[in-house]
C-alpha positions as CSV (number, residue, x, y, z in Angstrom):
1,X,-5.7,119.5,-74.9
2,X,-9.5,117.9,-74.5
3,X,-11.5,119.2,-72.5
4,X,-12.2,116.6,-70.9
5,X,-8.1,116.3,-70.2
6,X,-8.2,118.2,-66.7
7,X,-5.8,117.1,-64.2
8,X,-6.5,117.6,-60.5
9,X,-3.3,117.5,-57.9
10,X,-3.8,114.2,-55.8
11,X,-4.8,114.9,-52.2
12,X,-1.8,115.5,-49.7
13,X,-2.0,112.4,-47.5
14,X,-3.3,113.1,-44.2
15,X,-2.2,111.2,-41.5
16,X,-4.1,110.6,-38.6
17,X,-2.4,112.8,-35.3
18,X,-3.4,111.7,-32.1
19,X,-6.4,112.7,-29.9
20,X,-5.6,116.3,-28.4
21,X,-6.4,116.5,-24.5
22,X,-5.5,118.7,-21.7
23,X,-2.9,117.7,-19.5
24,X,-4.1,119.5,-16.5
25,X,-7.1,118.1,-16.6
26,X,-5.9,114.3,-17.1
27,X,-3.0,114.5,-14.6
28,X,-5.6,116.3,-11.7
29,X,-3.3,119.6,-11.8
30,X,-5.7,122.3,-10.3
31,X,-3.1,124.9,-9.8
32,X,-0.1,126.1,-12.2
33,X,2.8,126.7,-10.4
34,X,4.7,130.0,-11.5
35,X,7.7,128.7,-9.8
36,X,8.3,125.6,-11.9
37,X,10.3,127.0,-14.1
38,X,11.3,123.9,-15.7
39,X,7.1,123.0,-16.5
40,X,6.6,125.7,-18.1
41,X,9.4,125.4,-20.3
42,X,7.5,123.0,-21.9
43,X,4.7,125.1,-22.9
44,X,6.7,128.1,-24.3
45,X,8.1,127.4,-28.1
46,X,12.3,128.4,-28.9
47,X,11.7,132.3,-28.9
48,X,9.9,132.3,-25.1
49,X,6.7,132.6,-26.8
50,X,3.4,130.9,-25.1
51,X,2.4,127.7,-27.4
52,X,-1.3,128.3,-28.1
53,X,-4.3,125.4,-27.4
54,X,-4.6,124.7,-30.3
55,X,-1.0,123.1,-30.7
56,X,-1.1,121.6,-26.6
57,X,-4.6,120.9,-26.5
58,X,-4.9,122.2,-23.4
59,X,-8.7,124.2,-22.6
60,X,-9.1,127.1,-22.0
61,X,-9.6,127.0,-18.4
62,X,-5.9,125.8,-17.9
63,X,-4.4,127.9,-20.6
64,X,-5.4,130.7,-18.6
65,X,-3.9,129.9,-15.8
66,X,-0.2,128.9,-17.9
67,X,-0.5,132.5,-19.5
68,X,-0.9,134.0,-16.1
69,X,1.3,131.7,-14.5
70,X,4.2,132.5,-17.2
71,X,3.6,136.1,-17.2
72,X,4.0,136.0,-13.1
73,X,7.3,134.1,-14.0
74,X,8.5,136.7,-16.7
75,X,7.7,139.3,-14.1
76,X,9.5,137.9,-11.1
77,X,12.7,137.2,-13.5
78,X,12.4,133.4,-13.4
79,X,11.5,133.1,-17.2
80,X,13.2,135.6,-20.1
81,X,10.7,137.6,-21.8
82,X,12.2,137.0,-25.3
83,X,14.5,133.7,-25.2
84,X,17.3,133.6,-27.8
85,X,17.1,129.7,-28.3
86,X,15.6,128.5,-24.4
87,X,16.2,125.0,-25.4
């Protein structure tokens, strides 16, 4: 082999994902109800586990309020702590 003869892996093609945004903040939610169970079903991934902002794209602001909101939830028996398959 030259050395000239190096071979590079072709880049992984990246596809464009769509703009994140916060859900709250678009919709005019200003408080998280800890009695909806069914809504915040949707932010907790198979295990009962809280999604982090990085995945929703909720801010921070808001995803205080769904970790507070859930835990309240967990507390009060209307969410499982640890989910064996929740959907």
């Amino acid at each position: 082999m030259a050395q000239n003869d190096v071979r590079y892996l072709t880049p992984v093609n990246i596809e464009i994902k769509k703009e994140k945004y916060c859900r709250f903040e678009k919709s005019g939610i200003k408080f998280v109800d800890y009695k909806d169970a069914d809504f915040l079903l949707k932010l907790l991934n198979e295990q009962g586990k809280i999604l982090p902002r990085r995945i929703t794209g909720t801010s921070s602001k808001y995803q205080r309020k769904v970790n507070k909101a859930v835990k309240r939830a967990r507390h009060l028996a209307i969410l499982p702590y640890a989910g064996d398959q929740l959907r």
